[in-house]
GUZA-320991 format. One record per residue (C-alpha): chain; residue in one letter; z, y, x. Coordinates in Angstrom, 2 decimals. Layout:
// GUZA-320991
<node unit="A" code="a" Z="Z" Y="Y" X="X"/>
...
// end
This chain:
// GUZA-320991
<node unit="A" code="x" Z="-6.90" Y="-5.34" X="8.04"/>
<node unit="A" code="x" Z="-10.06" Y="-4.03" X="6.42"/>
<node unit="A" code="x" Z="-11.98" Y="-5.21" X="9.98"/>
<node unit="A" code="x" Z="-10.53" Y="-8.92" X="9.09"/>
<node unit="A" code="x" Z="-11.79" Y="-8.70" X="5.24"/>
<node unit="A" code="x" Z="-15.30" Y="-7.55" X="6.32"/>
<node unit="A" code="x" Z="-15.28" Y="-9.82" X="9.21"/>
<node unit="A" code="x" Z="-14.20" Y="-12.54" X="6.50"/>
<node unit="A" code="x" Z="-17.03" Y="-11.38" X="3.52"/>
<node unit="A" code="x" Z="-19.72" Y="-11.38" X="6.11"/>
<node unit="A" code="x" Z="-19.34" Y="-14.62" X="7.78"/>
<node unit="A" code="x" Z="-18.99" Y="-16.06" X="4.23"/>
<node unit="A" code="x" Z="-22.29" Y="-14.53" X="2.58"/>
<node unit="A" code="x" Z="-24.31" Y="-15.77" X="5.96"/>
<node unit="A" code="x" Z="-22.82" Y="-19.21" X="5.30"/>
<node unit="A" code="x" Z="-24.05" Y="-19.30" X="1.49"/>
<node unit="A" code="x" Z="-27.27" Y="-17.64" X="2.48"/>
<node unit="A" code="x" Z="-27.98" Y="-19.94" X="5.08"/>
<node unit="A" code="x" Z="-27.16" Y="-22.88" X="2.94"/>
<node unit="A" code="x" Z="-30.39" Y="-22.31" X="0.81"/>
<node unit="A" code="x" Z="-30.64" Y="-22.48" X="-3.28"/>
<node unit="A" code="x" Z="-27.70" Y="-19.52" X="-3.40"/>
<node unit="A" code="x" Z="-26.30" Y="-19.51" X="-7.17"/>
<node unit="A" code="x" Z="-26.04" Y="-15.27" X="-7.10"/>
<node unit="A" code="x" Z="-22.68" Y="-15.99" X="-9.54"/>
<node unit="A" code="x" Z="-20.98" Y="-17.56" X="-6.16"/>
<node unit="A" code="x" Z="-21.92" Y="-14.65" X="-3.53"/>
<node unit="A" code="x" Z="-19.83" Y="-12.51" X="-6.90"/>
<node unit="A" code="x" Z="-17.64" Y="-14.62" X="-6.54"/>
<node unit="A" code="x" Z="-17.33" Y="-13.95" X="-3.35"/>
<node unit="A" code="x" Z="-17.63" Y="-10.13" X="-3.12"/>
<node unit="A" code="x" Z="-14.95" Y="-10.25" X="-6.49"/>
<node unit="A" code="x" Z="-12.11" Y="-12.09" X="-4.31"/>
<node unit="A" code="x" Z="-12.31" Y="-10.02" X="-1.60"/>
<node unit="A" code="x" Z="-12.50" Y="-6.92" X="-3.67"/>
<node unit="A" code="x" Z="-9.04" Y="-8.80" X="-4.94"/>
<node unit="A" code="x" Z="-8.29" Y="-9.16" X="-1.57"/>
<node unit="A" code="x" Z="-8.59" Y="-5.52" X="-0.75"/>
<node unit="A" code="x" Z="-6.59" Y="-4.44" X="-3.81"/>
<node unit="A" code="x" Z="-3.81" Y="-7.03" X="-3.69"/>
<node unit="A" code="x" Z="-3.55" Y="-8.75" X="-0.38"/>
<node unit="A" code="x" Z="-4.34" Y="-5.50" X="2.01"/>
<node unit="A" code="x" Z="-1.04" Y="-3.41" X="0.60"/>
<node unit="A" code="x" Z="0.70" Y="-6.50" X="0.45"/>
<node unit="A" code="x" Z="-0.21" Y="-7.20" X="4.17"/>
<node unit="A" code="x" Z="1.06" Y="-3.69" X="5.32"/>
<node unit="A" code="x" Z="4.22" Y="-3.53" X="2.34"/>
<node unit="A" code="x" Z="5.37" Y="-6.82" X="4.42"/>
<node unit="A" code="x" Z="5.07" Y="-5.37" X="8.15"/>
<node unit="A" code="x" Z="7.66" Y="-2.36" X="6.59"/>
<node unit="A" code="x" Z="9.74" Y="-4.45" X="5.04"/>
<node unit="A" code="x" Z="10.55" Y="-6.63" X="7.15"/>
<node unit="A" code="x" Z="10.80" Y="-3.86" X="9.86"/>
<node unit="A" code="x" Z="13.27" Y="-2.19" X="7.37"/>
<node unit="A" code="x" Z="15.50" Y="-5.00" X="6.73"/>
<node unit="A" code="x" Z="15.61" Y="-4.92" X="11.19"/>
<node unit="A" code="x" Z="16.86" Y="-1.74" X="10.90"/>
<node unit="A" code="x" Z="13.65" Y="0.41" X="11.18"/>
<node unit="A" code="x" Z="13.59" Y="2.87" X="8.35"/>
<node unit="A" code="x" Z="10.56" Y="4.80" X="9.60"/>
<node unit="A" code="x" Z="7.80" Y="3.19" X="7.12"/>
<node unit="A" code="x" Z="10.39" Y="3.05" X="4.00"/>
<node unit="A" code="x" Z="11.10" Y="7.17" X="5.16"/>
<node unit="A" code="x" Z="6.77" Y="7.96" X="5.44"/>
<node unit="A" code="x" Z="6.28" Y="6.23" X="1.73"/>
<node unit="A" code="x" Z="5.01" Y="3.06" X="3.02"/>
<node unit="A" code="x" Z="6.78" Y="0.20" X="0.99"/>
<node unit="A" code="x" Z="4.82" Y="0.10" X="-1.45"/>
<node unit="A" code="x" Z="1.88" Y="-1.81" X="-3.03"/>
<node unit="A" code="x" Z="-0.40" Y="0.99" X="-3.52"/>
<node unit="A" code="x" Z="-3.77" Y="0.53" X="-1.62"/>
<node unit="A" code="x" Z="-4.45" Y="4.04" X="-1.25"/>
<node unit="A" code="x" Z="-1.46" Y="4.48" X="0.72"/>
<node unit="A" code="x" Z="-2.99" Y="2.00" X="3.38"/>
<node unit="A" code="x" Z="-6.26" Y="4.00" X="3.58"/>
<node unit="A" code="x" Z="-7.31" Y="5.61" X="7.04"/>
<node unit="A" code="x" Z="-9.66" Y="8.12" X="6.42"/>
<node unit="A" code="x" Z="-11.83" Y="7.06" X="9.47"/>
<node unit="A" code="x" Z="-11.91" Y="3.40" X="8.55"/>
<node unit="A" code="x" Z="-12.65" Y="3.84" X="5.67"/>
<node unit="A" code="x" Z="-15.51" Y="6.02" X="6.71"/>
<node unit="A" code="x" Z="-16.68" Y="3.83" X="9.49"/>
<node unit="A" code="x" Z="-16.32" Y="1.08" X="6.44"/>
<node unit="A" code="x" Z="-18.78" Y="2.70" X="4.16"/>
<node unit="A" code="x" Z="-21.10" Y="3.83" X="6.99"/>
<node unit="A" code="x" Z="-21.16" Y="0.65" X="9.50"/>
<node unit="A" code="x" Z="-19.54" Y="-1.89" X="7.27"/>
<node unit="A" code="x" Z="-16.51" Y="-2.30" X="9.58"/>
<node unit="A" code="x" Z="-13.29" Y="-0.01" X="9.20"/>
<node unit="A" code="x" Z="-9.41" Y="-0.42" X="9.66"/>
<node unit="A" code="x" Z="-6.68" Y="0.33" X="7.58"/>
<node unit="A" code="x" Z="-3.77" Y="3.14" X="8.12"/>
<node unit="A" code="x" Z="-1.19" Y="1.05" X="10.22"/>
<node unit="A" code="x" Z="2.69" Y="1.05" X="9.04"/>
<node unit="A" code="x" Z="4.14" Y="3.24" X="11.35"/>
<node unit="A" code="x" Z="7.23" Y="1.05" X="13.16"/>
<node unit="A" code="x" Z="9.57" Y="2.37" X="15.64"/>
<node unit="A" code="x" Z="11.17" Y="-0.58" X="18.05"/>
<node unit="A" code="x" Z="13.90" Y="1.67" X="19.24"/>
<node unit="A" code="x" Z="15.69" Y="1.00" X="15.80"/>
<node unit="A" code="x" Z="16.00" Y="-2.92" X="16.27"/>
<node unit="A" code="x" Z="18.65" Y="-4.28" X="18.11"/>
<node unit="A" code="x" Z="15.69" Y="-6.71" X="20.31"/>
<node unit="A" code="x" Z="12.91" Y="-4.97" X="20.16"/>
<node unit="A" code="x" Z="10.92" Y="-7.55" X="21.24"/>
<node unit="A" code="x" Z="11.69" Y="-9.65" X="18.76"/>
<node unit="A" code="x" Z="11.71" Y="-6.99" X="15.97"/>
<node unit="A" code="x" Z="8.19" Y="-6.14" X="17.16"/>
<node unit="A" code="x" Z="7.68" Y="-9.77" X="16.69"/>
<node unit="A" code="x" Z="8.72" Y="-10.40" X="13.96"/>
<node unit="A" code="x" Z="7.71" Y="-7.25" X="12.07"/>
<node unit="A" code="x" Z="3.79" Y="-8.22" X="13.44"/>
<node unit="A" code="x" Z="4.20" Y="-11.75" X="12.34"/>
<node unit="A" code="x" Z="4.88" Y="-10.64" X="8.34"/>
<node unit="A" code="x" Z="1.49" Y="-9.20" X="7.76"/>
<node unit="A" code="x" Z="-0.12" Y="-12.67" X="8.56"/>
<node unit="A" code="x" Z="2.91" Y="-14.72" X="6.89"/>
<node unit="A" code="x" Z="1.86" Y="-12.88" X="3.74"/>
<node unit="A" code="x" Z="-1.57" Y="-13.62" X="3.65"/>
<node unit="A" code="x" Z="-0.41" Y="-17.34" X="3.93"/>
<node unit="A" code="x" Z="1.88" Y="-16.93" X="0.75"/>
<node unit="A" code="x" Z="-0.91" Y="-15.16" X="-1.08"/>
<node unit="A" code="x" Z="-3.19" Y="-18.23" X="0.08"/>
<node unit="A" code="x" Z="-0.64" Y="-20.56" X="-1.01"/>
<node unit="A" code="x" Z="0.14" Y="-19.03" X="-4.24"/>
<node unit="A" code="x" Z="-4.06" Y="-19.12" X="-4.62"/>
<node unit="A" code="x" Z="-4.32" Y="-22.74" X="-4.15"/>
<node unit="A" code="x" Z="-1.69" Y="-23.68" X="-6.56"/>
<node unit="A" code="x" Z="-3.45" Y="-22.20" X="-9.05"/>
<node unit="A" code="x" Z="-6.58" Y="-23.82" X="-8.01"/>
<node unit="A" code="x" Z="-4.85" Y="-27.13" X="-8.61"/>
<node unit="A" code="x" Z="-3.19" Y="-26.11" X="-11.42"/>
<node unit="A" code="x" Z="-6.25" Y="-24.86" X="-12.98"/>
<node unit="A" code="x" Z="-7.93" Y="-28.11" X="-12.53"/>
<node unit="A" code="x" Z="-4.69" Y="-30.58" X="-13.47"/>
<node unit="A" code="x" Z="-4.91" Y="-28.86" X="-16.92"/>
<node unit="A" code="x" Z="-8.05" Y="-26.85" X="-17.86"/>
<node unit="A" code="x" Z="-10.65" Y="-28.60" X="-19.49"/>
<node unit="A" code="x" Z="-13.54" Y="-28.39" X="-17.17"/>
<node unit="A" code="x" Z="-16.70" Y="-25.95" X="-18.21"/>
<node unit="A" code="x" Z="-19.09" Y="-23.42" X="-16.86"/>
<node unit="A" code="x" Z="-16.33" Y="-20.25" X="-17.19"/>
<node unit="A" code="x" Z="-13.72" Y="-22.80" X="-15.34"/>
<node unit="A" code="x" Z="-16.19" Y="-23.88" X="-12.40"/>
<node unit="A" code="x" Z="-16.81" Y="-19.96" X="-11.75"/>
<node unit="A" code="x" Z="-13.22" Y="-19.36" X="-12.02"/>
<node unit="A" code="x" Z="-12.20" Y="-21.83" X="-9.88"/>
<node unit="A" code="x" Z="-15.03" Y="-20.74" X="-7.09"/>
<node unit="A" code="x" Z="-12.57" Y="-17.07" X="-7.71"/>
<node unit="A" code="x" Z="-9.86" Y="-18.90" X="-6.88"/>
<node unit="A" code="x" Z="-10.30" Y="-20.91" X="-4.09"/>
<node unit="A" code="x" Z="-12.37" Y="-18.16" X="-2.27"/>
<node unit="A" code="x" Z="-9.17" Y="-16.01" X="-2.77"/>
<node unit="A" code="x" Z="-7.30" Y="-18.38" X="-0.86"/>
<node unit="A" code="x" Z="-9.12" Y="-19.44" X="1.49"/>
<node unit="A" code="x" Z="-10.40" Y="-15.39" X="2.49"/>
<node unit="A" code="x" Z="-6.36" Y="-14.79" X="2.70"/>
<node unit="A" code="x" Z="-6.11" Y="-18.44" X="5.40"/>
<node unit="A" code="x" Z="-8.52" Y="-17.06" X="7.20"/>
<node unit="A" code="x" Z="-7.27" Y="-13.34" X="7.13"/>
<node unit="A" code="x" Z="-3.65" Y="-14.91" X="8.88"/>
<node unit="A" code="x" Z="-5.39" Y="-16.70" X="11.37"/>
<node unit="A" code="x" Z="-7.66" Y="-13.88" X="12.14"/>
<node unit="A" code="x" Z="-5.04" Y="-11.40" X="11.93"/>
<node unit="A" code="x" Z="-2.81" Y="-13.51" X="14.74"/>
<node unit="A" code="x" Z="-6.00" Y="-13.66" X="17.16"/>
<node unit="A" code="x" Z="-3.98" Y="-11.94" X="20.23"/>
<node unit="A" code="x" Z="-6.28" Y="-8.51" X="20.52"/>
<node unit="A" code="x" Z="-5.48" Y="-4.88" X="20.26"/>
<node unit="A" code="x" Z="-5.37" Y="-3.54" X="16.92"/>
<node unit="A" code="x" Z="-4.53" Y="-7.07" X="15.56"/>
<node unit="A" code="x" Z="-1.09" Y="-8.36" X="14.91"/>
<node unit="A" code="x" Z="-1.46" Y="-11.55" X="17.17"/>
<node unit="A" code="x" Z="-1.86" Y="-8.56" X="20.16"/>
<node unit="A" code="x" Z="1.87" Y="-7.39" X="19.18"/>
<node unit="A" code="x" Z="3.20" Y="-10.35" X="19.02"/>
<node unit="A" code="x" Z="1.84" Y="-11.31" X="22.24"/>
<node unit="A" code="x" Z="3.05" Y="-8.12" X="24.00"/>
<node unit="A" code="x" Z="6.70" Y="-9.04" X="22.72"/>
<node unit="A" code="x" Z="6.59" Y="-12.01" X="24.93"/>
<node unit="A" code="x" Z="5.11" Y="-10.39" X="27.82"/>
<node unit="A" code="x" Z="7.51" Y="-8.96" X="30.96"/>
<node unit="A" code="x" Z="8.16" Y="-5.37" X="31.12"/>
<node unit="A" code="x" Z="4.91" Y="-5.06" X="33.62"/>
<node unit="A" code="x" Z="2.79" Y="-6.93" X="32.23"/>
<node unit="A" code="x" Z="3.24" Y="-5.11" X="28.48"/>
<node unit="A" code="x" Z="2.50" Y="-2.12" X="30.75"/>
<node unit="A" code="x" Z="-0.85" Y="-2.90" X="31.75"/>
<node unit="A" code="x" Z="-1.60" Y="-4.84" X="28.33"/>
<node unit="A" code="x" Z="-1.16" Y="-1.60" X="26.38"/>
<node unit="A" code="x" Z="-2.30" Y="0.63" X="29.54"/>
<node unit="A" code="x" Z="-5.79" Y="-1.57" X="28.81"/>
<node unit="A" code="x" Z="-5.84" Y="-2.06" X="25.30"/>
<node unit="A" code="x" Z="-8.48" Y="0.07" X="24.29"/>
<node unit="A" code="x" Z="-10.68" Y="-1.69" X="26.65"/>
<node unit="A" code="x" Z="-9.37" Y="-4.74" X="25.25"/>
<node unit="A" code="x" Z="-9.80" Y="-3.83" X="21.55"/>
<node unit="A" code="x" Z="-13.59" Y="-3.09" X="22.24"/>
<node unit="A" code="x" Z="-14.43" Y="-6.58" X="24.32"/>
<node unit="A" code="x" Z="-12.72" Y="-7.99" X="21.27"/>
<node unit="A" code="x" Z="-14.53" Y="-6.24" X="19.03"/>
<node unit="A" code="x" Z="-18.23" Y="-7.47" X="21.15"/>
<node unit="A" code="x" Z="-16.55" Y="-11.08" X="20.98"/>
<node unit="A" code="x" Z="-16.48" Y="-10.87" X="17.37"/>
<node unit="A" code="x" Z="-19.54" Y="-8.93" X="16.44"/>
<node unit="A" code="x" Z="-21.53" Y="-11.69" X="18.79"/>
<node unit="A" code="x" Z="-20.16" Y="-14.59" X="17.39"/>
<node unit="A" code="x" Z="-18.24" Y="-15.63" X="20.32"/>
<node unit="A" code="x" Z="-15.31" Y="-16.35" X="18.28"/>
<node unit="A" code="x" Z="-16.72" Y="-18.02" X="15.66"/>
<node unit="A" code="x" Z="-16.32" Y="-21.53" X="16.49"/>
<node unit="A" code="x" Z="-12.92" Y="-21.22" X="17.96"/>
<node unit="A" code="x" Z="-11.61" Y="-19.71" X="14.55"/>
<node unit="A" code="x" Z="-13.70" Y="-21.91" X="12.05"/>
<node unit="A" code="x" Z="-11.69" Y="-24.69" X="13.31"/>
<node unit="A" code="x" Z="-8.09" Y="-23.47" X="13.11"/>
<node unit="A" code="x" Z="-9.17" Y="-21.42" X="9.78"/>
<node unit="A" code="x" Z="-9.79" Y="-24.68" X="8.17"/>
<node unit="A" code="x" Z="-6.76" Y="-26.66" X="9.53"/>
<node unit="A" code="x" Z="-4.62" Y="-23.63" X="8.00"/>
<node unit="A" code="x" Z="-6.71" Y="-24.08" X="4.80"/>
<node unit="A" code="x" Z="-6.50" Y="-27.28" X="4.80"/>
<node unit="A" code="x" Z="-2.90" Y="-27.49" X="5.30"/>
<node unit="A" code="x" Z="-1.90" Y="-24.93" X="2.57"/>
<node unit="A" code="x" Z="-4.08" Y="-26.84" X="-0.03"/>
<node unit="A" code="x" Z="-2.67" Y="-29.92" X="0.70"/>
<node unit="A" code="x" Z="0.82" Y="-28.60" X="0.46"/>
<node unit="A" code="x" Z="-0.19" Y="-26.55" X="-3.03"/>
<node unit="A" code="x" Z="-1.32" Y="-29.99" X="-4.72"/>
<node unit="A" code="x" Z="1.41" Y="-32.31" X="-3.47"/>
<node unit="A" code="x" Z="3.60" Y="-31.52" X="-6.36"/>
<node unit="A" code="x" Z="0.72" Y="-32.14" X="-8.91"/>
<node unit="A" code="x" Z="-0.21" Y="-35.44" X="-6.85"/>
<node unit="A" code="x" Z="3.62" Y="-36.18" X="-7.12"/>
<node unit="A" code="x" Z="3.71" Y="-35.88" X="-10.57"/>
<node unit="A" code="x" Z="0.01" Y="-37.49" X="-11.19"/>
<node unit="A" code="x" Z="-1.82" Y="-34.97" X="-13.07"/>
<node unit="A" code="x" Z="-4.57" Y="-34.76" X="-10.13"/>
// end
């Protein structure tokens, strides 16, 4: 999770830098949401994969202390030291044990899926109050740099599901991919998923990915805004 919030604060600085005439107030706007991001959407990311694995019948991450929103209980010690020192890092995974579901392919599933569904609520929650915000706040300086907040917040946590589903070892989209996957070839996908974790990792890092991901991050973004202001279109305050 913390790889997807640096991979998400980088690429968005680079944009606004590259853009020319940077206002310094949006790049803290910036670094603010995804500080939010960290605080709020991170243990609500990993409180979602135990919860739902719970309410499957897994009571592993509810029995280590791990449904909860605390962020320090998602903190790996070696992410977050790789984090300081290279600027990319991983959180402490909840630990899930398949053998408790009754499919555990589709506990696995499902269980991976939750982490990303959450960052979609959080973005949807986000853009409501965008278009709340501007339905009934008279508009002003404090309200323009509010609203940049806002609408980076949901927007980071769009793009945090879609990056989060992007089918590579450590990421959830790599779990829910193995759940589909025959007996042998889940073999060999986990046998290999170091290896696959680190061509992932030079896909990302190069830029590979960048164009693939721009476009489905913004048809998820765009999709969740323009479900948050339907009701205020409906009712014509926008």
């Amino acid at each position: 999770m913390y790889l997807g919030v640096i991979y998400v604060l980088f690429n968005s600085i680079m944009t606004l830098l590259r853009g020319g005439n940077v206002d310094p107030l949006d790049i803290l706007m910036q670094v603010l949401a995804t500080l939010v991001i960290v605080l709020l959407a991170l243990p609500l990311h990993e409180f979602a994969h135990g919860w739902v694995a719970n309410k499957l019948g897994d009571p592993t991450a509810r029995l280590a202390g791990r449904l909860t929103f605390n962020p320090l209980a998602s903190v790996d010690p070696m992410g977050a030291g790789f984090l300081l020192l290279f600027g990319i890092g991983w959180a402490r995974p909840v630990p899930v044990d398949s053998r408790y579901f009754k499919n555990p392919r589709s506990g696995m599933a499902l269980t991976a899926l939750a982490g990303p569904a959450s960052n979609l609520i959080a973005s949807f929650v986000g853009a409501l109050l965008f278009y709340a915000v501007i339905a009934f706040a008279p508009y002003n300086v404090v309200v323009h740099y509010i609203l940049l907040f806002i609408s980076y917040f949901a927007y980071i946590n769009a793009v945090l599901a879609v990056f989060n589903l992007v089918p590579i070892p450590p990421l959830d989209g790599s779990k829910i991919l193995a759940s589909f996957l025959s007996d042998r070839a889940r073999f060999i996908f986990y046998q290999y998923q170091n290896i696959l974790a680190m061509v992932g990792m030079i896909l990302i890092v190069s830029g590979a990915l960048t164009g693939p991901l721009s476009m489905i991050e913004s048809a998820v973004y765009g999709g969740v805004s323009w479900l948050a202001s339907l009701p205020f279109r409906l009712f014509g305050v926008l």
